[in-house]
C-alpha positions as CSV (number, residue, x, y, z in Angstrom):
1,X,2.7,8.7,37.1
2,X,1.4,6.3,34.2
3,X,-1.8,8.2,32.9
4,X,-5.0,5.6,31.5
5,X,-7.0,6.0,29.1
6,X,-10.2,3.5,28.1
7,X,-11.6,2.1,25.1
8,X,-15.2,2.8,24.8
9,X,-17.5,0.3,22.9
10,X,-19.5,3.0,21.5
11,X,-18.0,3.1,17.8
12,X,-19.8,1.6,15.2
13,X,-18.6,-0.4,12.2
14,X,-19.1,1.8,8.7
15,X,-19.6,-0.8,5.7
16,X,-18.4,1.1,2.1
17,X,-18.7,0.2,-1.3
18,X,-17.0,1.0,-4.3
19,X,-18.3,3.2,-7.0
20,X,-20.4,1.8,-9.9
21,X,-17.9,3.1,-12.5
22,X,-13.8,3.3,-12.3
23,X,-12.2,7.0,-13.0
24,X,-9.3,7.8,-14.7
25,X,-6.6,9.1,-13.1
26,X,-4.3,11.1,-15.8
27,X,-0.7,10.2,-14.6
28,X,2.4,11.8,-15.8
29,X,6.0,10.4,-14.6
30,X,8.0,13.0,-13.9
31,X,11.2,11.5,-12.7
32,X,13.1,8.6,-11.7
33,X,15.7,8.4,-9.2
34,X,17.4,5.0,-10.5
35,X,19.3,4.3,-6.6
36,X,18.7,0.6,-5.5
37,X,16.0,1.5,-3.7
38,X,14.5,-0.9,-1.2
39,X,12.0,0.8,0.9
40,X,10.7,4.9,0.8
41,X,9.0,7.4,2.8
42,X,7.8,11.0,2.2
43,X,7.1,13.8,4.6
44,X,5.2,16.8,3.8
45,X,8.1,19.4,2.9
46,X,8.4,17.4,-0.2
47,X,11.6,15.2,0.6
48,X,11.8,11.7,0.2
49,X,13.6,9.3,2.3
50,X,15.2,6.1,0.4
51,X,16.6,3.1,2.1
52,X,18.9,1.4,-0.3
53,X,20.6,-1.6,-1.0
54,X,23.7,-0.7,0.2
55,X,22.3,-0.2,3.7
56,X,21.7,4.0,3.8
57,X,18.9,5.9,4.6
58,X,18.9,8.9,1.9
59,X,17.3,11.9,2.4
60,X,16.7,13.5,-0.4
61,X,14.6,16.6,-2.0
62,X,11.9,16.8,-4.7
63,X,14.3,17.1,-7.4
64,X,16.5,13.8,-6.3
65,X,19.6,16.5,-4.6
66,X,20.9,14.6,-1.5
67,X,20.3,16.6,1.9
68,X,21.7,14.1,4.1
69,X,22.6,10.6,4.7
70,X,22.4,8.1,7.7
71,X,24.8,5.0,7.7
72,X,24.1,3.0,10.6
73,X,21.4,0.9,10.2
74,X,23.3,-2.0,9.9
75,X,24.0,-2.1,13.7
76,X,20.5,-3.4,14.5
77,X,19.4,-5.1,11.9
78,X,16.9,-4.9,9.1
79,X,14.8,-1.3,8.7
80,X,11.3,-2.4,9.6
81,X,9.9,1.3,9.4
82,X,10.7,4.4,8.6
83,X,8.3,7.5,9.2
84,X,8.7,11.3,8.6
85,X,5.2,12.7,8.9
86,X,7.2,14.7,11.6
87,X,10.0,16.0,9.0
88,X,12.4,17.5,12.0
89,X,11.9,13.7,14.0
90,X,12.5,11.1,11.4
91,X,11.6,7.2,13.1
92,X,13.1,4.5,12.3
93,X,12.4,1.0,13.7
94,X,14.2,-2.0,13.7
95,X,11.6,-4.6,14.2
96,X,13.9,-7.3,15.0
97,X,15.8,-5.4,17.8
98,X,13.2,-3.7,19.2
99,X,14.6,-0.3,18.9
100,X,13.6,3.1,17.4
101,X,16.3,5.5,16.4
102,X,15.5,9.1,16.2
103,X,17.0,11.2,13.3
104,X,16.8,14.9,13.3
105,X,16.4,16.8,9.8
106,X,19.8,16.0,8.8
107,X,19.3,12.3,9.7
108,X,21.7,12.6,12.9
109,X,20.7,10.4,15.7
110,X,18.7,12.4,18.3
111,X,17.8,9.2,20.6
112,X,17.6,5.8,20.8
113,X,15.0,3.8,22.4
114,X,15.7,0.0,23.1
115,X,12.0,-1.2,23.8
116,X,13.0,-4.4,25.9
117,X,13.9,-2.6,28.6
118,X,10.9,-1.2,28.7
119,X,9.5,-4.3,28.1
120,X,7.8,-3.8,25.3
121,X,9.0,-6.8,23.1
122,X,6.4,-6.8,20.2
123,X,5.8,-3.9,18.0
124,X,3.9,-4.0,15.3
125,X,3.4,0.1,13.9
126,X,5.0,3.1,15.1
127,X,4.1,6.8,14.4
128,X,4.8,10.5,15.8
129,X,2.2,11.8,18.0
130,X,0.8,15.4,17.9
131,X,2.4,16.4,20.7
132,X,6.0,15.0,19.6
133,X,6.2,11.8,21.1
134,X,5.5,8.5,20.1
135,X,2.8,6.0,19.3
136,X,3.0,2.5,18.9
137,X,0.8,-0.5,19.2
138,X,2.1,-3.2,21.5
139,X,1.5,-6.8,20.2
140,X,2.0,-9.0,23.1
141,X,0.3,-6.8,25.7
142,X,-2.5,-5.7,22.8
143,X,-2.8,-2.1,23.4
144,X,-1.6,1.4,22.3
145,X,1.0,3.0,23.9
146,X,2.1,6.9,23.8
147,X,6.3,7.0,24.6
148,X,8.4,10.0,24.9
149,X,12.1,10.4,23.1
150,X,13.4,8.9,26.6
151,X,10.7,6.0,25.9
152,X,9.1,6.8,29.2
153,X,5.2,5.3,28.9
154,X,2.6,8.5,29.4
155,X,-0.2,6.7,28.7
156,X,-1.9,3.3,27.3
157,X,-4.7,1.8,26.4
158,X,-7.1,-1.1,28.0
159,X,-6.0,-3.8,26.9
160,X,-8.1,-4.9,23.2
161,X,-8.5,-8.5,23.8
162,X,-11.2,-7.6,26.3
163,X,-12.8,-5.2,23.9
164,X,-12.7,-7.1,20.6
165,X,-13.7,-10.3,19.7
166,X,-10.4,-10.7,18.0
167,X,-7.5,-8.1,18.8
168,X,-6.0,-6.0,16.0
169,X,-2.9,-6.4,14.3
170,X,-2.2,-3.0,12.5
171,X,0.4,-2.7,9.7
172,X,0.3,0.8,10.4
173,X,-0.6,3.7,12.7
174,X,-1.3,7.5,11.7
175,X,-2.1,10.9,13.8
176,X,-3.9,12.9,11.7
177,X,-6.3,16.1,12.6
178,X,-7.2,14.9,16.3
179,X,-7.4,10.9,15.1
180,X,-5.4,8.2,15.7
181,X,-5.8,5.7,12.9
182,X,-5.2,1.8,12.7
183,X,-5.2,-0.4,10.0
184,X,-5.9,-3.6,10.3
185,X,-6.1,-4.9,6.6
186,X,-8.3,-7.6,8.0
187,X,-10.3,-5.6,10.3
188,X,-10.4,-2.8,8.5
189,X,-9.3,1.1,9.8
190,X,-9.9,1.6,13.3
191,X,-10.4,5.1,14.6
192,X,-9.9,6.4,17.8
193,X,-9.9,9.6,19.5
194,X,-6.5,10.6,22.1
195,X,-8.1,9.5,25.1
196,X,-8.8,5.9,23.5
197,X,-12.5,5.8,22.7
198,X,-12.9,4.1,19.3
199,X,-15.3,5.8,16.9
200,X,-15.1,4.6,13.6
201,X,-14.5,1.1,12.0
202,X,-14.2,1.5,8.3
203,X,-14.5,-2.0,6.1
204,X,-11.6,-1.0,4.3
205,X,-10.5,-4.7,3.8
206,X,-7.4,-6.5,2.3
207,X,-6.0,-3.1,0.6
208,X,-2.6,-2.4,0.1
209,X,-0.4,0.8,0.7
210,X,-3.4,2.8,3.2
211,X,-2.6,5.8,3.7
212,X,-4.6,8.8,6.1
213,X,-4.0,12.0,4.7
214,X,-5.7,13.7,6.6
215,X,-9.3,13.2,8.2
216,X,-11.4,13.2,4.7
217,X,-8.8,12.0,2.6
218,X,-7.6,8.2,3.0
219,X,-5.6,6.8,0.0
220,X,-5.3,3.0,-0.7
221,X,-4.9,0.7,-3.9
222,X,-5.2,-3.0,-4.7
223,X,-4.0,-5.1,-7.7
224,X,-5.1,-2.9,-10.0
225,X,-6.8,0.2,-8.7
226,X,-6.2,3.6,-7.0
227,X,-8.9,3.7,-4.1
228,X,-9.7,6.8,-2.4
229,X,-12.0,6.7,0.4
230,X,-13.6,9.7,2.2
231,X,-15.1,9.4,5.2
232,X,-17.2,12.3,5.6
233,X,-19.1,11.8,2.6
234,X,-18.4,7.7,2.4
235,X,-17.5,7.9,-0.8
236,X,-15.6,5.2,-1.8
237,X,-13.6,5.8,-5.3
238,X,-11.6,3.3,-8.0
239,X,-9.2,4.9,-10.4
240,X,-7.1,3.4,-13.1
241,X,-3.9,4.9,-13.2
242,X,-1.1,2.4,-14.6
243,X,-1.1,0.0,-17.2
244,X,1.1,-2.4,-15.1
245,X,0.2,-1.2,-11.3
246,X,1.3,-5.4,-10.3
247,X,5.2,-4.3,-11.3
248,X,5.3,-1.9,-8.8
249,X,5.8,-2.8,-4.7
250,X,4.6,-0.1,-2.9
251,X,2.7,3.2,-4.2
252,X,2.8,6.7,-1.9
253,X,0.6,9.3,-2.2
254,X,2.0,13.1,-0.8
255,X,0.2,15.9,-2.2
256,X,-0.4,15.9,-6.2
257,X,2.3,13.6,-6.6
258,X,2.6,9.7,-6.8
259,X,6.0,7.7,-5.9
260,X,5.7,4.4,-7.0
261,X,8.6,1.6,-6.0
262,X,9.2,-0.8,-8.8
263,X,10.1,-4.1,-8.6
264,X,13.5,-2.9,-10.4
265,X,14.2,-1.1,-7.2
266,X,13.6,2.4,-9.2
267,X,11.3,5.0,-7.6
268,X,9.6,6.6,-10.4
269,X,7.7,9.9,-9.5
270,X,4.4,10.8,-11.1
271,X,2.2,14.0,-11.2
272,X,-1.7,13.7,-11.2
273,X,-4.4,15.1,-12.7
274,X,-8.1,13.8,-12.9
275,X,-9.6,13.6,-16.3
């Protein structure tokens, strides 16, 4: 049976500011791994997971080695998403057909789910649950949805447009440390708890590349800064970091470590350390 879950209007909207004076982040590249790289991921063994321009997914460890390889993306399309914060259940999403595929370590399909037939027709974010399956935020319907691998629904929420004023449209999802996280670039990171009650809005507005680390720990940038926000504290921080941060597309944080996509399609890898 199709559990329910409710959204609660008891969170309350946190406003954050930035600090008065910008830090310096010491940055040191480390490597480059020169593959036409269009898109990345990382998960937190260290490995990083390259889509290229000659339509592979690339799984590769710290030191650039190849582990493993998956070649058939092309049969649905474009690569929408890929996530590994589960490393042994590696998403991928194909926006365009509506499907997932599930890799397993070694990038061998485990599953796929074609989420028409369930209909489902509009996703916007995927992530792995806690409890190995999957969340994603319907569009269309405007709620969260929990799938397993067989992309049978256990649970969803009430639908937002009669919570909200106006209904979220998350770029991405994350399941970190009891939390499931939105983030709505315009709304800002929404929080909620498993059993859908929201608790936290964050203004985190208009910021590119958000990432949830963990619960204290959320990593972000914009034009020209590093942001890091924690919540428990509301500290809001700026860093410069690069010279040039507009040449590069997309910038991941994972650990001590910063993989920064450039607009040459190069992944250049840098290590941190706070002056």
């Amino acid at each position: 049976m199709r559990a329910f879950f409710t959204i609660f209007l008891t969170s309350f909207i946190v406003h954050v500011s930035f600090s008065q004076k910008d830090s310096t982040l010491n940055v040191t590249l480390s490597k480059t791994i020169a593959t036409e790289v269009k898109d990345f991921t990382t998960d937190n063994l260290g490995n990083i997971y390259l889509l290229t321009a000659t339509g592979q997914i690339k799984k590769v460890n710290e030191k650039g080695d190849s582990i493993a390889v998956y070649n058939n993306i092309k049969r649905y399309g474009k690569v929408f998403s890929i996530d590994a914060s589960n490393p042994l259940k590696v998403l991928v999403y194909f926006k365009d057909f509506s499907t997932i595929i599930i890799l397993d370590r070694l990038l061998n399909v485990r599953n796929t789910i074609e989420l028409r037939k369930l209909n489902i027709l509009q996703v916007r974010a995927i992530t792995s649950s806690y409890d190995n399956n999957i969340w994603l935020y319907d569009d269309l319907d405007s709620k969260i949805k929990k799938i397993d691998d067989n992309g049978r629904i256990l649970m969803e929420s009430s639908d937002f447009r009669q919570v909200f004023e106006t209904v979220p449209s998350p770029v991405a999802m994350y399941d970190r440390d009891g939390q499931l996280y939105l983030y709505d670039p315009k709304k800002g990171l929404l929080v909620f708890d498993y059993y859908g009650a929201q608790k936290n809005t964050f203004v985190l507005n208009q910021l590119m590349d958000l990432q949830v680390i963990d619960k204290n720990t959320i990593t972000a940038r914009d034009s020209s800064h590093i942001i890091l926000f924690k919540p428990a504290s509301l500290q809001l921080l700026s860093f410069n970091a690069f010279k040039e941060q507009k040449f590069f597309t997309k910038i991941h944080f994972n650990g001590s470590r910063i993989f920064c996509l450039t607009k040459n399609e190069e992944l250049e890898i840098y290590t941190t350390r706070e002056k």
